[in-house]
C-alpha positions in Angstrom: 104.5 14.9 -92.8 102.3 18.2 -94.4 100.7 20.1 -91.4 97.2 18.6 -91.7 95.4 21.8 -91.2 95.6 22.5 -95.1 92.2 23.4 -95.6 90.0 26.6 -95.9 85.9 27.0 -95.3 84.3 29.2 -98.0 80.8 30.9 -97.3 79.3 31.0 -101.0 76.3 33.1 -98.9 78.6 35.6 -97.6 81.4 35.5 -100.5 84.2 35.2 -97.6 86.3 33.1 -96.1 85.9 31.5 -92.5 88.3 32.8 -89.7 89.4 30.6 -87.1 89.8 31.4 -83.5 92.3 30.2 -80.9 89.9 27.4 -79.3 89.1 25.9 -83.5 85.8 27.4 -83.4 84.5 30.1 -86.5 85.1 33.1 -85.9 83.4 35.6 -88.2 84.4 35.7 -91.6 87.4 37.6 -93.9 87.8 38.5 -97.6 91.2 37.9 -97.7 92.9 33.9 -97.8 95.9 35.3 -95.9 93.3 36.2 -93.3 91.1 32.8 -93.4 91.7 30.3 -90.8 93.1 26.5 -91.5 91.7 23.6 -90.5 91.8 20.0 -90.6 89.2 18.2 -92.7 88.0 17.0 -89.5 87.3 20.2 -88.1 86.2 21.8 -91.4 83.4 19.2 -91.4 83.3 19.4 -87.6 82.6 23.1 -87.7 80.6 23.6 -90.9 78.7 20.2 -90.9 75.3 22.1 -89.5 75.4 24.6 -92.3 72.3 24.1 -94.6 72.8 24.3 -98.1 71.9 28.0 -98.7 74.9 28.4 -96.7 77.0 27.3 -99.9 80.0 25.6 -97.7 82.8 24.3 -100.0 85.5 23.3 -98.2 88.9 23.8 -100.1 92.4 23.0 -100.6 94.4 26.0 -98.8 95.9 27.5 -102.3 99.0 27.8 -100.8 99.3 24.6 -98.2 100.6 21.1 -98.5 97.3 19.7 -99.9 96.5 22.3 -102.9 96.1 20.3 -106.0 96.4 23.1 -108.5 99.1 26.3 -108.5 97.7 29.1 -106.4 96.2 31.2 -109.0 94.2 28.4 -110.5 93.0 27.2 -107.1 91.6 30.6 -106.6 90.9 32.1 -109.6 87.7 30.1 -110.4 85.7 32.0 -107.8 86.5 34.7 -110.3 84.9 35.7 -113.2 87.7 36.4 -115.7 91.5 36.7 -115.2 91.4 40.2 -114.2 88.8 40.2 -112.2 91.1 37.7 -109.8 94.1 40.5 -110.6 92.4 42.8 -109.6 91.2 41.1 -106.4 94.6 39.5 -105.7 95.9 43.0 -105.7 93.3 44.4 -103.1 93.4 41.5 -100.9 97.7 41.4 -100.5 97.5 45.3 -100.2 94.8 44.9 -97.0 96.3 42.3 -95.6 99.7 44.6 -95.7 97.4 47.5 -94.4 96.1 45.5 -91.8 99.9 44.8 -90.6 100.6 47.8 -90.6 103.0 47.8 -93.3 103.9 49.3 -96.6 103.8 47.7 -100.3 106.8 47.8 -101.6 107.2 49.3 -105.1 108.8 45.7 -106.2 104.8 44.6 -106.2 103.7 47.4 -107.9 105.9 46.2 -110.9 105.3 42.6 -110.9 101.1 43.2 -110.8 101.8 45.7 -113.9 103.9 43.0 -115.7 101.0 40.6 -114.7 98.1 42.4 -116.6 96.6 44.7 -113.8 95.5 47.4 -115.0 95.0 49.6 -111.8 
């Protein structure tokens, strides 16, 4: 049976993703999906449910979970506004969350983003 916390809370206000602490509960918000925390439907609607509209909620299909419907870079790149726009942010967003780790990118992914389109 697919882990059922598949899903991801996107603040169209704040243009990032919803982190997740260790009790469930948000916790501040991240720009990167590798960051974002995942929830249940449940809890998505359990946690987001007092959000007004302005707040822009969507809850979506983890991109890369048992419950995505489309391949990863279609489930993400419509928040994008052209295909390399989302390169360019796909780029950024594996290279901080490597940062963040505290690890280096390896020249490999330098190669494949080139052979991609990215033009960076």
């Amino acid at each position: 049976m697919p882990n059922p916390a598949g899903y991801l809370i996107w603040s169209g206000e704040h243009r990032l993703w919803w982190r997740r602490d260790d009790m469930g509960r948000g916790s501040g918000y991240c720009k990167t999906i590798g960051a974002a925390g995942r929830w249940t439907l449940e809890d998505c609607e359990r946690v987001s449910g007092h959000c007004g509209p302005e707040k822009q909620i969507e809850i979506v299909p983890d991109p890369f979970g048992p419950f995505a419907e489309e391949p990863p870079d279609l489930a993400v790149q419509h928040k994008f506004e052209s295909r390399e726009d989302f390169l360019e942010r796909l780029v950024r967003a594996l290279c901080d969350d490597l940062w963040i780790e505290g690890l280096q990118v390896p020249a490999s992914f330098w190669v494949v983003a080139k052979a991609m389109g990215w033009k960076g």
